[in-house]
Structure formats: structure tokens, C-alpha cells
C-alpha positions in Angstrom: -54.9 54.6 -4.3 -52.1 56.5 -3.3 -49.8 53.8 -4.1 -51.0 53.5 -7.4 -50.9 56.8 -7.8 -47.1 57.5 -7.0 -46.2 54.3 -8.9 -45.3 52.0 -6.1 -46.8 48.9 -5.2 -47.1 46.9 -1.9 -44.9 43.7 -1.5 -47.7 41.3 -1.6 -49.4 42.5 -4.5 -45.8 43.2 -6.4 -44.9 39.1 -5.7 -48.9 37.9 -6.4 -47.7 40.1 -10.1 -44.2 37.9 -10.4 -46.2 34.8 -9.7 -48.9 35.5 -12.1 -46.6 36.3 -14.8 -44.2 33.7 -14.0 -47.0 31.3 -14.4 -48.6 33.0 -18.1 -44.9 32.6 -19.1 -44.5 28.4 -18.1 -44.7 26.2 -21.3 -47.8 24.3 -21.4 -45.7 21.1 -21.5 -43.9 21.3 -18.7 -47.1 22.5 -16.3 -48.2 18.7 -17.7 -45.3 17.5 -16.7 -45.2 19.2 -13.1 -48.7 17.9 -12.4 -47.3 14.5 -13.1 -44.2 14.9 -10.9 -45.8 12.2 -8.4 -46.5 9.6 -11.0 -43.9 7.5 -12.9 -43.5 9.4 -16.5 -41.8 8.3 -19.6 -38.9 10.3 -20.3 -37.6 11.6 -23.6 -41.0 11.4 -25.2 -43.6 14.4 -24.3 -44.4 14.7 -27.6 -45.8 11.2 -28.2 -47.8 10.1 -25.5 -47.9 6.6 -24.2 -50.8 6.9 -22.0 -53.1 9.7 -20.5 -51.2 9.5 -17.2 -47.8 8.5 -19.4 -47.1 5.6 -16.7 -44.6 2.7 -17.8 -45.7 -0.6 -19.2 -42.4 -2.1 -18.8 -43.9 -4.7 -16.6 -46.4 -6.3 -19.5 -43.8 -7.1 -21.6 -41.1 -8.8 -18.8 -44.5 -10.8 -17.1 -45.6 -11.9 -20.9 -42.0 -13.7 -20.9 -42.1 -14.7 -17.4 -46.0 -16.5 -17.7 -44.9 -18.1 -21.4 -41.8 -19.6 -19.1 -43.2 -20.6 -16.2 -46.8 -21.4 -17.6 -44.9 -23.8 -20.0 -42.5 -25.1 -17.3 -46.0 -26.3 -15.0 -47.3 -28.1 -18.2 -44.2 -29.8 -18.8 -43.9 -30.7 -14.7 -47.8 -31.8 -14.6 -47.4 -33.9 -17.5 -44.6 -36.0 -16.7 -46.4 -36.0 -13.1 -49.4 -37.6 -14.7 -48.0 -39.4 -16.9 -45.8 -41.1 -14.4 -48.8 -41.7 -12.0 -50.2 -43.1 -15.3 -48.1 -46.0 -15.7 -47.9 -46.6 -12.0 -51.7 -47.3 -11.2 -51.7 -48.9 -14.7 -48.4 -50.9 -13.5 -50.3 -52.0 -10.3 -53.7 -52.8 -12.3 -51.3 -55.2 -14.3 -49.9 -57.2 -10.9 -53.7 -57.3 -9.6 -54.8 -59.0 -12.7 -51.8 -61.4 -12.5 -52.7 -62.5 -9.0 -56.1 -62.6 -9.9 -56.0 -64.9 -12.6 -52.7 -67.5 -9.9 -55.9 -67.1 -7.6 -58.9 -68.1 -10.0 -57.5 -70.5 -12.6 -61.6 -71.8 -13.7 -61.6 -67.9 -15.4 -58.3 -68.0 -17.2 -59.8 -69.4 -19.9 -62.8 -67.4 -20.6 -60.1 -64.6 -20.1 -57.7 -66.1 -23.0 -61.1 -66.2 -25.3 -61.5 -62.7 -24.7 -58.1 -61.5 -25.3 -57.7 -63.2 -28.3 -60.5 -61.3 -30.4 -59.4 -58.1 -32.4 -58.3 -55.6 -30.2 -58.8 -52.0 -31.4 -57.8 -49.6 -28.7 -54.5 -50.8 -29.0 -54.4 -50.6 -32.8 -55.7 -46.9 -32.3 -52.7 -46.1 -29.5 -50.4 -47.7 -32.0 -51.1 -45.7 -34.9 -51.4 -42.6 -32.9 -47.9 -43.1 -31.9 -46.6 -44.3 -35.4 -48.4 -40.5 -36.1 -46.4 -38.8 -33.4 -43.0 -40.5 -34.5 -43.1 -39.5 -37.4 -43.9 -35.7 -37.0 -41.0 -35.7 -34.2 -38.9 -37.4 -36.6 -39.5 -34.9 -39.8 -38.9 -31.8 -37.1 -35.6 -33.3 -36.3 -34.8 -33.6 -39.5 -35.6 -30.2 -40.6 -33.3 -28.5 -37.7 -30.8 -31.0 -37.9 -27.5 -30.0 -40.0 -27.2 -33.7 -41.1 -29.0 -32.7 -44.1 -29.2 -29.7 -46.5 -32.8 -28.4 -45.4 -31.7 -28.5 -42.1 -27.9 -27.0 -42.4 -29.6 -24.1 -44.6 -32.3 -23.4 -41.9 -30.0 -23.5 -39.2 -27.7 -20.9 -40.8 -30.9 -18.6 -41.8 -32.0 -18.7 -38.4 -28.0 -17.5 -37.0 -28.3 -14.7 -39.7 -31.7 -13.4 -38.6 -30.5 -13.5 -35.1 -27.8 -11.5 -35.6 -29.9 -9.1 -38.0 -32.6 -9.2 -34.9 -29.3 -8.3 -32.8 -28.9 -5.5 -35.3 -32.1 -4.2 -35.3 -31.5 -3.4 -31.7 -28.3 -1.6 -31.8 -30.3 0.4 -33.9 -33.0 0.9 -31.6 -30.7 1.3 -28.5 -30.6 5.0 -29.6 -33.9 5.9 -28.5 -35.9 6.1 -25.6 -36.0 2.9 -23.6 -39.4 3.1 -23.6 -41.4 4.6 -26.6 -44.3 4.6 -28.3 -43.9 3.9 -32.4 -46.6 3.3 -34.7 -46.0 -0.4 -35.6 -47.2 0.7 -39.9 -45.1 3.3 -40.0 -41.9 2.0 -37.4 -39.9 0.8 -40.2 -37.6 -1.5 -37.8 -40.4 -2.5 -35.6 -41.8 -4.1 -38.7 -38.9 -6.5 -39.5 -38.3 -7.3 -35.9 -42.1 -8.6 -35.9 -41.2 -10.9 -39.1 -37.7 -12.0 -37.5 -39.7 -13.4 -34.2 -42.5 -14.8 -36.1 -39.8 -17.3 -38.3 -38.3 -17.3 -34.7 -41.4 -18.6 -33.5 -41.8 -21.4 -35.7 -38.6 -22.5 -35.6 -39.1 -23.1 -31.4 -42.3 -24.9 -32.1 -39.6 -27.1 -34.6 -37.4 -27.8 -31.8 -39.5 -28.3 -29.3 -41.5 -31.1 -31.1 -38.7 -32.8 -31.9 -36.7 -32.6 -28.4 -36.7 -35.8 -26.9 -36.7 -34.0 -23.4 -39.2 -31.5 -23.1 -38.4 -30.1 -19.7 -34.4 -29.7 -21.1 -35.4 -28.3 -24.1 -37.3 -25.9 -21.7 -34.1 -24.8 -20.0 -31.8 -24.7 -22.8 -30.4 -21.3 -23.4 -31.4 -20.5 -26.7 -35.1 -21.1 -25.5 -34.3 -18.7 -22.5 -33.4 -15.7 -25.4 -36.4 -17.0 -27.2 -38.6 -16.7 -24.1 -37.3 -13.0 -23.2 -37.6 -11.7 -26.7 -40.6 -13.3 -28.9 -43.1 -12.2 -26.8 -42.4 -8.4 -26.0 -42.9 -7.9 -29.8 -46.8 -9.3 -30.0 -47.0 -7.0 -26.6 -46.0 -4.3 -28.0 -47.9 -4.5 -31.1 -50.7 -4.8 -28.9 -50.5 -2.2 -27.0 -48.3 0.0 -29.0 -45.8 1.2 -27.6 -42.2 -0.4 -27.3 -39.9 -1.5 -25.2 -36.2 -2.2 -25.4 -36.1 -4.6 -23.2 -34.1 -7.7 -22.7 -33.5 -8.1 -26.7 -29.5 -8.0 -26.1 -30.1 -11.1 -25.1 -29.8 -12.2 -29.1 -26.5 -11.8 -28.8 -25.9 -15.2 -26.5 -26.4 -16.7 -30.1 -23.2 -15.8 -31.0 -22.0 -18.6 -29.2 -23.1 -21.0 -32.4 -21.0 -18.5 -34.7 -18.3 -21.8 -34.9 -20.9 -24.4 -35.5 -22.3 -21.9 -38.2 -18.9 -21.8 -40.2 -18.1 -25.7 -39.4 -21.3 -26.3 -41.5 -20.5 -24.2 -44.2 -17.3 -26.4 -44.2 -15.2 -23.0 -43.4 -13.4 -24.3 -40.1 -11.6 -27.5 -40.5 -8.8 -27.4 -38.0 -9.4 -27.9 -34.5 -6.9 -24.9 -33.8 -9.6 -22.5 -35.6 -12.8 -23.9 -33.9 -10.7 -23.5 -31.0 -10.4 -20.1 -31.7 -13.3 -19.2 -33.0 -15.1 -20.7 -30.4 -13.2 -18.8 -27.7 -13.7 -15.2 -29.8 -17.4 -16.0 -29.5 -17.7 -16.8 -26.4 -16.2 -14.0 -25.0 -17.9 -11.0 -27.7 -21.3 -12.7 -26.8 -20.7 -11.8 -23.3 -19.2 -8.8 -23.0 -22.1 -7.7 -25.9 -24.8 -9.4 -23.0 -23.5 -7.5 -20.3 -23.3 -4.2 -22.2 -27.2 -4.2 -22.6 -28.3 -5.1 -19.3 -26.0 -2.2 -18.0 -27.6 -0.3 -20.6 -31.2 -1.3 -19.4 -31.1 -0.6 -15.5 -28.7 2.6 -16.4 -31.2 4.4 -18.5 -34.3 3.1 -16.8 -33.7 3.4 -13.3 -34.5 1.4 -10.3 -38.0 0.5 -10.2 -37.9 1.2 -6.0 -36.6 4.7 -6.4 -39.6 5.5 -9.2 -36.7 5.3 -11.6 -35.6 8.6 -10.8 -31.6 7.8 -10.2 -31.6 6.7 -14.1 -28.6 8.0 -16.8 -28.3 8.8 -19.9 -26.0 5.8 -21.6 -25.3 5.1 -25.1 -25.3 0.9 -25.6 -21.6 1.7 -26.8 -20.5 3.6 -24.0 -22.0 0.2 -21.7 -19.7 -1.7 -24.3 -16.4 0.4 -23.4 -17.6 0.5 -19.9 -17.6 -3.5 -19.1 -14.6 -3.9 -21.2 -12.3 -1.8 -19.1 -14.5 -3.7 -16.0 -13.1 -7.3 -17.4 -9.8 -5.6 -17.9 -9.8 -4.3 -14.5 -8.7 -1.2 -15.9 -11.3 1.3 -14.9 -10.7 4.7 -15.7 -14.2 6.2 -13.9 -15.3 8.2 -16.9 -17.9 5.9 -17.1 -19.7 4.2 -14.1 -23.1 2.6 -13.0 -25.4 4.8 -11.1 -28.5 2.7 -9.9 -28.0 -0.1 -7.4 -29.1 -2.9 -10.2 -26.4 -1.8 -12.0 -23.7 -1.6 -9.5 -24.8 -4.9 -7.9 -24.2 -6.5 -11.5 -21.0 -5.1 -12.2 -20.1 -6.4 -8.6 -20.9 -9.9 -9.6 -19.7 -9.2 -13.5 -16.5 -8.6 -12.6 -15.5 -11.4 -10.7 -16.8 -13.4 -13.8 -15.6 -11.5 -16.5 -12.2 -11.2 -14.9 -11.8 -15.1 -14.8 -12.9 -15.2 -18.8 -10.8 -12.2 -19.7 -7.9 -13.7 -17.5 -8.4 -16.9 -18.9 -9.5 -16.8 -22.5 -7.0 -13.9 -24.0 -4.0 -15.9 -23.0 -5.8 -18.7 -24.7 -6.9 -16.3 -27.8 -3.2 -14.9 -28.7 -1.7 -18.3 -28.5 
């Protein structure tokens, strides 16, 4: 009373005041966000929500490319497993009948009676495999550039691919992981319609690759693998995710087949050169947005709290002054994924820039 009276106030009760108004003066948003500071939260987006507890999904849309790769990979491997224990037990049925009939020559002619009426399983396998042919031979006619169908679907599909390429240069500006609404996410929209014509086209090549398990491995069904399926994911669960869709960028490797169609390249000097250019913008363009990825992500071990704010250009000047060996140090990785790639980057990139610019300027 007497200390109210005379208008002081004890220590605890003037620090319990400091708290109290401390506390009435916190933003509602950030007491949120403190609450969450044990849980792994999507930064740059408080105002759009992914999830109540806003935990990443970043690992539903790498393990939807990793199952359709793998899952795909144990078909192909169990097939050709079955089908070569197939035509071995069928192989050794074949021998066994041989030596029956050397042993028991009074049967070989009720045998040759029977084998001489109509057989129908084998017109059925026939004609199912005259069917196959010809399906695998109309696919390899529509992606080959032997013809005009197949020259003018091979270009759209390098355009689109680079427009899909574009798409994400666009989208490199925001948060690695968002949460757009796919009917009103302009961008997300036409990336949806670029992987569904992406789509078909794999289903093209793959029925008409004469080795499945190759085709499998090839490198533009890698890129197709690591980007076609995030965008159903995402749809699904919407929300989106940047992801590994630099990886459109390893198509500029084709940019000197594309203009040798179009009859633009004629000299072996200029698909030389053209060839080389590609090569080497395709990789340094690669590179830049995995560094971009890990950089403004994180490491997954260290709850992705060591992350950095990158721009995909400023990952773009950063690995070219790394292949130049330059390195000025304004710029530099700060998570271990990304230091441990530019470790084995630059051993790399310094044999292609030490080897392919000499090569260029001639």
C-alpha cells in the first residue's frame, strides 16, 4: 500500500508489468511462429499456410520421382528375369521332347498326326506380335526425325522444354516451397499442360525403344522422371515445390540436333560449335539450380536452419567464377550439400571450362 501510494513499485511486480506488456505488444504471427520454433516451418510464407503445423512436403514430391524410377526399373528387371527363365524351361521342354521321341520311335507317328492339324495358339501369338510390331513401329515413327511428323514433334517438344525451363526461372523467385492455388497460379497451369504432352511423349519413346531397361537410364528419361511427377503431386496436395525442375535444362544438349533438322547447321565446324556452347550452358545452367536448391532449403539434418537467401542468377554467377577458378567470395555455399557439390563441381567444371573454351574460340 505504501508503495503504491508513493508511486514506486517492487522489482518483481515492475518486471511481471514489462513482461505482461511485452507480451500484449508481440504480433500474433510471430507468437505462431515461436510456438513452432521446434518443428520444421516453411519460410517466406506465413501468410499462406501449407499445413496446420506448416511442416515441409518436400519429401512427397522427390519419393514420387524416386518410386516411378525404381518401381519401373523392378518391372523392367522382373520381366526380362521371367522372360529369360521363360525360354529356358521352354528350351529344356524342347530337348526332352527330342529325346523322347530318339527314345520311342512307335509314337512319332501318332505325334506327326497331331502336329499336323491347325494350330491356333500359335496363330494367336503370331498375330499378337504382328499387333505389337506394328504399334512399336508407328511410335518410332512418330519420334523419329526421318519424317515430318516426327521432325516437327521432336522440335515442339525442345521448345516446350525450354518454355518449361522458363517457367522455372520464373518461379525461382519465390519461396522454394509454397503453396499456390493451382486455378488461379497462372504458371502452375501451363507447367501442368507442358508435363502432360511431356508425358505422352515418354509413353512414345518408351514403346518404341527396342531396350527397355536403356531407355530406362537414358538421360532425358532421368529429367522426365525428376520433373513430371512433382506437378500431379503438387496439384494434389497443393502446394509447390521447386524442386529438381532445373534439371530441363540438360535438354539443351539436343539444341544442335534441333537446328540440324531444321536444316540450319550444315558444316561440321558449326555443329561442332554449337554442340560445345550447349554442352557447356546446360551445365553450368544444371549446377546453378541444385546450388540454388540446397542454398535456400537447407540441410535436411540441421532442420534446414543453415539455409540462404540465393537468387538462381546469383547461383549462375556463382558456379561460373567456380569453373573459372576465379572466385571472388562475394558469393559462397553455406550448407554442407552445397559445399560438398561445389567440391566435386569444380574439379569437373574446371576440366570442361579448361577444355571446351579453347575449343569454343577456335
Amino acid at each position: 500500500m505504501l508503495a503504491e501510494a508513493d508511486g514506486t513499485v517492487p522489482h518483481g511486480s515492475e518486471s511481471s508489468m514489462r513482461t505482461s506488456s511485452i507480451n500484449n505488444n508481440i504480433n500474433p504471427d510471430s507468437s505462431i511462429l515461436i510456438s513452432k520454433m521446434d518443428k520444421v516451418v516453411i519460410p517466406f510464407s506465413p501468410q499462406v499456410p501449407c499445413a496446420e503445423d506448416g511442416q515441409r512436403m518436400w519429401w512427397a514430391f522427390l519419393a514420387s520421382s524416386m518410386v516411378t524410377f525404381f518401381g519401373g526399373l523392378f518391372i523392367i528387371l522382373l520381366w526380362r528375369t521371367l522372360k529369360y527363365l521363360w525360354t529356358v524351361c521352354c528350351h529344356c521342354n524342347i530337348k526332352n521332347k527330342e529325346a523322347h521321341k530318339v527314345n520311342n520311335p512307335a509314337n512319332n507317328q501318332a505325334a506327326d498326326r497331331t502336329a499336323k492339324g491347325p494350330d491356333e495358339k500359335e496363330e494367336a501369338a503370331a498375330s499378337e506380335v504382328g499387333w505389337m510390331t506394328s504399334v512399336k513401329d508407328w511410335a518410332g515413327v512418330m519420334i523419329s526425325a526421318q519424317t515430318l511428323t516426327g521432325r516437327v514433334l521432336v522440335v515442339l517438344v525442345f521448345a516446350l522444354s525450354i518454355g518449361a525451363l522458363g517457367i522455372y526461372f520464373i518461379d525461382s523467385s519465390d519461396p522454394i516451397e509454397s503453396c499456390p492455388n493451382f486455378y488461379n497460379d497462372f504458371t502452375l497451369q501451363i507447367d501442368m499442360a507442358f508435363n502432360v504432352f511431356f508425358l505422352l511423349y515418354f509413353g512414345l519413346r518408351f514403346i518404341a525403344a527396342s531396350d527397355k531397361l536403356w531407355f530406362w537410364l537414358e538421360v532425358n528419361s532421368v529429367v522426365d522422371f525428376f520433373t513430371v511427377p512433382p506437378v500431379f503431386v503438387s496439384v494434389y496436395l497443393n502446394r509447390s515445390w521447386l524442386g529438381l525442375r532445373f534439371l530441363r535444362a540438360l535438354r539443351l544438349i539436343q539444341f544442335s540436333e534441333i537446328l540440324q533438322f531444321l536444316n540450319i547447321l550444315k558444316t561440321s565446324n558449326s555443329i561442332k560449335l554449337v554442340n560445345l556452347c550447349s554442352i557447356f550452358i546446360s551445365t553450368w545452367l544444371t549446377a546453378a539450380g541444385f546450388i540454388h536448391l540446397v542454398e535456400n532449403s537447407g540441410d535436411p539434418w540441421e532442420d534446414f536452419k543453415n539455409s540462404q537467401t540465393l537468387s538462381y542468377w546469383e547461383c549462375v554467377y556463382l558456379l561460373m567464377v567456380t569453373m573459372s577458378t576465379v572466385g571472388y567470395g562475394d558469393v559462397y555455399a553455406k550448407t554442407t550439400l552445397g559445399r560438398l557439390f561445389m567440391v566435386f563441381f569444380i574439379l569437373g567444371g574446371l576440366a570442361m571450362f579448361a577444355s571446351y573454351v579453347p575449343e569454343i574460340i577456335e
